[in-house]
TORTIKOL-573175 format. One line per 5 residues: number of its first residue (from 1); for each residue z, x, y of N, C-alpha, C. Coordinates in steps of 0.2 Angstrom, whole numbers. Atoms other than C-alpha are relative to their C-alpha. Last residue first. Example, Ala and Ser with C-alpha at 12.3 -4.5 7.8 and 13.67 -1.06 7.14 Angstrom:
2
2 = -1/-4/-6/36/68/-5/3/-4/5  0/4/-6/39/62/-22/0/4/6;
//
This chain:
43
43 = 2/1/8/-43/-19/-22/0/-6/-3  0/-6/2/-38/-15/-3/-5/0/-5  -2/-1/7/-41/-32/4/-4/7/-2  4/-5/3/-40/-35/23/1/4/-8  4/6/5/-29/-50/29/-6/4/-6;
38 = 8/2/-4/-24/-40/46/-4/-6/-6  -1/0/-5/-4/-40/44/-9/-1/1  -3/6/-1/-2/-44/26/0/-1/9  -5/-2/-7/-14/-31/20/2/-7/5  3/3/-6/-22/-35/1/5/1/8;
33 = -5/-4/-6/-20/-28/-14/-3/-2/7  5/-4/-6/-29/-39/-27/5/2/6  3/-6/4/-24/-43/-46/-2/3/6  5/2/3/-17/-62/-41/-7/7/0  0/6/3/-8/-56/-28/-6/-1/-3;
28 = 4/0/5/-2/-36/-21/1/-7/-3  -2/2/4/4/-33/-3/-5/-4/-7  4/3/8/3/-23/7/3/-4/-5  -3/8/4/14/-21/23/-5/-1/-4  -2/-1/6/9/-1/28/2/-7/-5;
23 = -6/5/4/-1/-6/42/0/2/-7  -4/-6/1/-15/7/48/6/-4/-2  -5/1/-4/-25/-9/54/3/8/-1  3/5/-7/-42/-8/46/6/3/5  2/-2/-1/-36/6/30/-7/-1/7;
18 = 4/3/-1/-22/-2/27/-7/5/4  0/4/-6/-9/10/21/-6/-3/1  6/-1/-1/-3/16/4/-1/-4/8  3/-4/-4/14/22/3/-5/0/2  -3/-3/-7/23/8/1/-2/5/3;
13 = 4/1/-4/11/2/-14/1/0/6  0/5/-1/19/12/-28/-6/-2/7  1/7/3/14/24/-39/2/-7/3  7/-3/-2/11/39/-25/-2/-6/-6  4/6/-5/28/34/-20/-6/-1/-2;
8 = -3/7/1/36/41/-37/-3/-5/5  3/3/7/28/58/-35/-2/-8/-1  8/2/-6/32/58/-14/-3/-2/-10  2/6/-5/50/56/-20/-7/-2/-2  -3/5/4/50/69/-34/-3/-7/4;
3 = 7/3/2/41/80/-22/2/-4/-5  5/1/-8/57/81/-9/-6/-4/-5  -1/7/1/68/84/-23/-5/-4/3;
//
């Protein structure tokens, strides 16, 4: 049941981390991912 989980996180944006900070808070506006703790845009 375990990889279920990790399947289903692997769509969302909770499991991605910022790859400045290491902050999991992303968050996606106007088509761009962006980290809510440094300001660093993912996509």
């Amino acid at each position: 049941m375990a990889s279920e989980k990790s399947l289903q996180g692997l769509k969302g944006e909770e499991t991605r981390k910022c790859p400045e900070c290491g902050s999991r808070d992303l968050v996606r506006e106007k088509g761009e991912i962006f980290c809510k703790k440094c300001g660093y845009v993912i996509e």
